[in-house]
N, C-alpha and C positions, 0 to 999 in steps of 0.2 A: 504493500500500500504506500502510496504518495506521503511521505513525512509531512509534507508541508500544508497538510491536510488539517493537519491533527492542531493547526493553531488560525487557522482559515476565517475569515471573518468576510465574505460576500457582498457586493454593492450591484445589483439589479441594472443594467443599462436598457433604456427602450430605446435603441438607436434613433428613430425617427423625431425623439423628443427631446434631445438630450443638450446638441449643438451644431449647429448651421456654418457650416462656413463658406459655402457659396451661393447665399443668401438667394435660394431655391423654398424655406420656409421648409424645409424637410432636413433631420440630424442626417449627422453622416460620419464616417471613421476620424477623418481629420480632427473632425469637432470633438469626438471623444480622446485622440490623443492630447488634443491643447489642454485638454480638462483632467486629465490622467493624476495629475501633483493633486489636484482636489481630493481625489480619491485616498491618495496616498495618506495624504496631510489629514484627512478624518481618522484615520486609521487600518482601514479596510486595504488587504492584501490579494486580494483575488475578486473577478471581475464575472459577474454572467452576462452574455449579452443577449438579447435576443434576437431571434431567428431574422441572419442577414443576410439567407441567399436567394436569389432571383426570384419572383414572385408576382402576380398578378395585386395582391395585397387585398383579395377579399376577408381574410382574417386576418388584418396586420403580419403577413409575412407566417404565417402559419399554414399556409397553401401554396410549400414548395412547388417550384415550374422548372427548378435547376439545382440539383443540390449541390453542386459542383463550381458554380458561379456565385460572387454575390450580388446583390441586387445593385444596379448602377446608381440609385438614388445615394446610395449610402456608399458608394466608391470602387475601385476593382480588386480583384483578389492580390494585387500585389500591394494595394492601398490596407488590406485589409491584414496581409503579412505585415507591413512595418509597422501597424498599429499593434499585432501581437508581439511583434520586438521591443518595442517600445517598453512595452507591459512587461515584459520578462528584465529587460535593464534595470528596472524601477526592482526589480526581487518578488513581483505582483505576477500572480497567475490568472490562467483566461479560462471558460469554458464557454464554448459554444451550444446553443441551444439544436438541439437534433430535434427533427419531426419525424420520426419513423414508420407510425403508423396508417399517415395518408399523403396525398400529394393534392397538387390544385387540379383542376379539369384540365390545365392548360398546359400541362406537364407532357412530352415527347412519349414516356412510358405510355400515360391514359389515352393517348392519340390515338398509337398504335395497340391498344390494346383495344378499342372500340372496332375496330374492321372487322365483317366477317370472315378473312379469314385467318386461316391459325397464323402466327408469326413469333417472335419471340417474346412477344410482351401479352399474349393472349391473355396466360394465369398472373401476370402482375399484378391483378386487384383482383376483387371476391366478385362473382358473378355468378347470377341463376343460370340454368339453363334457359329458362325460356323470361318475354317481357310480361307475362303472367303471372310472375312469381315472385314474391317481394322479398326478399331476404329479412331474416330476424334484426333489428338494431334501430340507432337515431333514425335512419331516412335510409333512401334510397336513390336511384339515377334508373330514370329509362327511358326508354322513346327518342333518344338524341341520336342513337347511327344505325346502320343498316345490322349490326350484331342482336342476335337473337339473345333476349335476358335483361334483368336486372342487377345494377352494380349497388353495393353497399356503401351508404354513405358514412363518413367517422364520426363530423361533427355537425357544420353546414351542408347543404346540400350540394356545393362546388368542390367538397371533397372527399372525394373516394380512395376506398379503406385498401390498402396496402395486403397482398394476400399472402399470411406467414403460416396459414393452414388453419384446420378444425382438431381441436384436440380428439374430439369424438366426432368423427363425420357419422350423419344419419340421412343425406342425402345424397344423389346424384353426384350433385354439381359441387358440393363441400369437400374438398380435396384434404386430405391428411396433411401434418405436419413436414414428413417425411416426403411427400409427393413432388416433384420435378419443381412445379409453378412455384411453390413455399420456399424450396432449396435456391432458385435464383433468387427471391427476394431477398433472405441473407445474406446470399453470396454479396448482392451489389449493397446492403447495409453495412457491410465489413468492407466494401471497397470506399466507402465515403467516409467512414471511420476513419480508416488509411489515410486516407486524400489530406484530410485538414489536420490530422495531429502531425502527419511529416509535414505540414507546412510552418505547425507549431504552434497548437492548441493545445491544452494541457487537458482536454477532459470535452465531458458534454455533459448538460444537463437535459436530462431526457423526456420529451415530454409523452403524455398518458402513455407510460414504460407499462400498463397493464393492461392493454389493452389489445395487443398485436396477435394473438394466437385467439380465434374468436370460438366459442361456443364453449369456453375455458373457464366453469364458474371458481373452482377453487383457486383458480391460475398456476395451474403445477406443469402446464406447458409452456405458458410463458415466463415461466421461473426458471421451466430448463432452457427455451428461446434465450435466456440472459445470461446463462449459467454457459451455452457455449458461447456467445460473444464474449465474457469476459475471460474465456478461458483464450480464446485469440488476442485478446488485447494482453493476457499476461505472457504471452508470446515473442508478441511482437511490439507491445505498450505498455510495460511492465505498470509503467509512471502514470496512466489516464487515467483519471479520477472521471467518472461515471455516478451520478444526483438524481436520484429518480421522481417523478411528480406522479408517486401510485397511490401513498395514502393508509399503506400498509406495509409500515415500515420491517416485519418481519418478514413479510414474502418481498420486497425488496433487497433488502441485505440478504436473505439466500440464492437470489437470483444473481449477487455478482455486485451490485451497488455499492457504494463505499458509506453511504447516506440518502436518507428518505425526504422528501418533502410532509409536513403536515397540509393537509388541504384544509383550505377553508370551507369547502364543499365537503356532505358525508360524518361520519359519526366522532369524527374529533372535539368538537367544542371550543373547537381554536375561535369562533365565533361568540362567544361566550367572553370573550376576553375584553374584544376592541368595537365588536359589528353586531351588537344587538340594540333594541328597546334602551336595557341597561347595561352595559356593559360594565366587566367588572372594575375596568379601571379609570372608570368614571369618578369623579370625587363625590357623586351624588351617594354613592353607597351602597346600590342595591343589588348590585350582580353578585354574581355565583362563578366558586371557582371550583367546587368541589366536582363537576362534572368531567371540566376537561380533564381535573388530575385523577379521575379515574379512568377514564379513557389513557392516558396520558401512560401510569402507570401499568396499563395491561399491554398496550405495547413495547413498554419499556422490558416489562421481564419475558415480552418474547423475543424481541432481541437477545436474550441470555446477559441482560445488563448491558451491553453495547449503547442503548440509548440514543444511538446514533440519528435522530430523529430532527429536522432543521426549522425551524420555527421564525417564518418569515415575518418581517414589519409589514409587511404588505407586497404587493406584486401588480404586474399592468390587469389582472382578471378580479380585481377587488376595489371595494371603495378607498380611501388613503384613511389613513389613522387618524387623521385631521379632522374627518368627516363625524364622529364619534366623540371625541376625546380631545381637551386642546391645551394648552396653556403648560400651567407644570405637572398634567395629568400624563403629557407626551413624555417628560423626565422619568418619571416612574414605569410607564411604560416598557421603556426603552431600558431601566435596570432591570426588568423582568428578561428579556429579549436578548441579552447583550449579558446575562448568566446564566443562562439556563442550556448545557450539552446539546451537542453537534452543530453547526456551522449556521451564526447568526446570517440571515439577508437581509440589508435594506435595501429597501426602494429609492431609486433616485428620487432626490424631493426629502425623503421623508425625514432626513435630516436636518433638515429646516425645518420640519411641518406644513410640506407645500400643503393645500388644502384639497378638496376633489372640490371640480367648477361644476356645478350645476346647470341644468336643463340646457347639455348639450344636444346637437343632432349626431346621430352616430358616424362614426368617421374608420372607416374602411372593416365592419365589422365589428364596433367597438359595443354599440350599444349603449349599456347603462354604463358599461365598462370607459368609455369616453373620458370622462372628468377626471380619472382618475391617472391620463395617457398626456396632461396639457405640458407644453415646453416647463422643461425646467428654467427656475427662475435665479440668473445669475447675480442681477444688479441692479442698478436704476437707469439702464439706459435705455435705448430702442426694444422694444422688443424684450426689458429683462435680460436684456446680452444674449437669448437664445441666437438670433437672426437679424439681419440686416434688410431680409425681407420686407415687402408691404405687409400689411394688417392681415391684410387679406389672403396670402399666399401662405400663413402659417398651416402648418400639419393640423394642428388642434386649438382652436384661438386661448389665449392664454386667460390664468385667474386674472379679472379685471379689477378686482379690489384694489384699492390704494394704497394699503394696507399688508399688501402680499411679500411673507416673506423673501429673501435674500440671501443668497451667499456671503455677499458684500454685508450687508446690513447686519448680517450674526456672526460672521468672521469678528467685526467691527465690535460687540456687544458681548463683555465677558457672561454674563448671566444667559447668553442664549441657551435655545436646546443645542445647535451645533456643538457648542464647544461640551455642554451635558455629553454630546452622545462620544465625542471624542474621548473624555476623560474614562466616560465606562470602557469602552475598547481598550486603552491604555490599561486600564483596571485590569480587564479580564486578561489580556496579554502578557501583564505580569505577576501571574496565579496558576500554578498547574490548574489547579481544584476548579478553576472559572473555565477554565479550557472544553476544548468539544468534545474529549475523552471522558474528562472527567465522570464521577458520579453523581449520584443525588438522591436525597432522601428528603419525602418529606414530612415536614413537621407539624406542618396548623395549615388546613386546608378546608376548614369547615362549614357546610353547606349557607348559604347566603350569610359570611361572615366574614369579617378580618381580622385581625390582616394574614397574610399571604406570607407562610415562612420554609424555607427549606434547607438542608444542607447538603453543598458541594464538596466534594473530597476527591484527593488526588495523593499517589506516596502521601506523605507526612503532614499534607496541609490538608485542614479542613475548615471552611469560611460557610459561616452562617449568612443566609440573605432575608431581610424581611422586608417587606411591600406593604402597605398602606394607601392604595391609592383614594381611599374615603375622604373626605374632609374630615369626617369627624374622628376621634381618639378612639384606641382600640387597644386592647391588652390580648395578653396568650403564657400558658403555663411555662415560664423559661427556663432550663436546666440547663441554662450555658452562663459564664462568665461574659457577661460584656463590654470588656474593657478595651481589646484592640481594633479598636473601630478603625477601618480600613479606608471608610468613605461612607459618607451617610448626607441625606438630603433632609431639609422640612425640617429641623429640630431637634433632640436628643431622647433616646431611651431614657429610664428610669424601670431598674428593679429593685423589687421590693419585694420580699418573703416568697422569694421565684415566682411572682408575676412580675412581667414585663409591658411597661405601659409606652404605645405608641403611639406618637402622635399623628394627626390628620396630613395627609398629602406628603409622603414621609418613605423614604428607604433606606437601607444599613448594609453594608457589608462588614461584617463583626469576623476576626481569626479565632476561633475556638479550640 
């Protein structure tokens, strides 16, 4: 496994939002290399970006057209090499976002695989035999070429589903794993693996990694689907670091993954936290945290303790933190996020607290997802420094408040959350026990209560963390000494006859 993993601290890029530098109103490579030292200078060592190869961009670039190209808006592959140089000079890692499970309509594979007749891309994608017959899933495709049948769609209807086989075929046209059509789509998923980590990618973050082996309810085909890819990549990539966004972090890490995504979709609770009614880390008081930490905990012990589980500030498919929670509820937040094992992500933006802009119109498949995709906001010039652009020509028209945070503005402003979130990173980077390996136990987790305590342990160090995001003051039974306070926000403990009383709006990292 990738050493450099094990201290990995992730900042989210939506390329298209990030930075303009040929004032086209759409980000691009260059713009993220000028911006690289930002990165650095928060603390974050390693980079995801999202999906930058050729694209028709009816999903924001999630309905590959070339996976081999990147898409010219945001620069050419050799624009996109000296961005990954760059990033490796700085001692920062990259991973590229893979879409493996479908491609766009507009894709050379789908072209050719609609003709009637056979060719080599026939079994490329999942197809009925006949256009009477609609395959099981989201959607489907038919009626578009002279081929007899229906094709499976993955997500949108523009994108058809990638044919890696039927773990149990019970029909016809549902081809085994092992079957000719399933063995090329492999073959050529291991050749575009190749492709971009000898170019000099460190990895990929992979998106719905559970989804590729269809009719797979316990996914023990698409475990073993992962289980040989990563047996080729320890081959031949010893060093790729491979992030899966399944959601189930134990059939993850056995398929080969280094680390899980928690979704915000599905039975986690991770919505429980930031994206409810109440959330818990609202200062109003009224969320619940006892859910997620039970969910939380069951997939922790089927990792065998691993933990390895990544728990994102947010992403381009969710509303921003901002949206929920704001002020110094974002501070607390973010101690939560920035201790808690396996590989913290922020969202670009969220290090500020960009906000989510409201009652956008959806912009290339965004949806409600929009507001949450608007340029990041560098300063007070044109545009926020995204773009040199007209108004009009931006990707996603920017937050219009007045008011809208800054790079500039909170660089400038010791008390911002910027430099808050810097200091945690610093924190947890010099803490085995804070780290992504570490452990965790928790201690006061109880049903719509606070505050929020847990301990992290690594070798010989073990650091207490306690949360408060309430306003109001909040005690819990303490059997720890609390003297070496390591960092703490909002005011000071007090114990007294082993209660421990916490104050409102309030975090601790305590050495025990």
């Amino acid at each position: 496994m990738a050493k450099w993993l094990d201290d990995a601290v992730f900042y989210e890029i939506y390329p298209q939002s990030f930075k303009d530098t040929n004032s086209d109103g759409i980000g691009d490579f260059n713009g993220i290399r000028e911006k690289l030292d930002h990165i650095k200078e928060l603390g974050c060592n390693a980079v995801w970006m999202n999906p930058c190869f050729e694209s028709p961009f009816g999903d924001a670039g999630y309905d590959v057209s070339d996976y081999y190209k990147t898409a010219p808006r945001y620069g050419t592959n050799d624009e996109l090499k000296r961005l990954m140089d760059e990033i490796h000079v700085r001692g920062m890692h990259i991973l590229l976002d893979l879409v493996p499970g479908h491609t766009s309509i507009e894709h050379r594979w789908f072209r050719e695989s609609m003709k009637a007749e056979d060719n080599a891309y026939t079994d490329r994608y999942v197809w009925t035999d006949s256009i009477w017959e609609t395959p099981e899933g989201p959607g489907a495709l038919r009626g578009i070429s002279d081929r007899d049948g229906s094709c499976l769609a993955s997500f949108f209807s523009h994108q058809p589903a990638l044919n890696y086989g039927y773990y149990r075929p019970e029909k016809p046209w549902q081809q085994a794993m092992d079957a000719p059509g399933p063995r090329a789509t492999v073959a050529e998923l291991k050749k575009i693996m190749r492709f971009w980590l000898t170019m000099g990618c460190d990895g990929f973050r992979v998106d719905m990694a559970h989804s590729l082996v269809k009719g797979d309810e316990d996914g023990r085909g698409t475990i073993e689907l992962w289980k040989e890819i990563r047996a080729f990549l320890d081959e031949e990539f010893p060093e790729a670091v491979m992030v899966s966004e399944w959601g189930e972090p134990d059939k993850a890490l056995a398929g080969g993954f280094h680390m899980d995504f928690l979704l915000h979709f599905g039975p986690s609770h991770y919505n429980d936290l930031f994206r409810c009614e109440e959330p818990y880390f609202s200062g109003r008081g009224k969320g619940d945290v006892s859910e997620f930490v039970r969910r939380y905990r069951e997939n922790y012990e089927k990792t065998a303790g691993k933990g390895l589980i990544c728990i994102p500030s947010g992403n381009h498919d969710m509303a921003r933190l901002a949206r929920t929670i704001h002020g110094d509820e974002l501070k607390v937040a973010f101690a939560f996020l920035l201790s808690m094992p396996g590989a913290p992500f922020i969202y670009y933006g969220d290090e500020i607290g960009m906000r989510y802009v409201e009652g956008l119109t959806s912009v290339e498949g965004g949806y409600d997802r929009t507001g949450s995709r608007s340029p990041m906001q560098w300063d007070g010039s044109v545009n926020a420094g995204f773009s040199l652009a007209g108004e009009e020509k931006l990707y996603i028209p920017l937050d219009p408040a007045p008011d809208r945070p800054t790079v500039a503005g909170q660089t400038a402003d010791p008390d911002s959350l910027y430099h808050e979130v810097r200091e945690l990173i610093a924190l947890r980077q010099a803490h085995p026990a804070l780290k992504n390996r570490g452990g965790i136990e928790f201690i006061c987790a109880e049903k719509n209560a606070y505050p929020f305590v847990y301990l992290r342990s690594a070798e010989e160090e073990r650091i207490l963390v306690i949360l408060n995001p309430s306003h109001r003051p909040a005690s819990f039974a303490c059997g720890y000494p609390l003297t070496a306070g390591l960092r703490t926000f909002g005011g000071e403990i007090t114990v007294k006859d082993g209660t421990a009383a916490v104050p409102g709006g309030f975090y601790g990292f305590y050495r025990v």
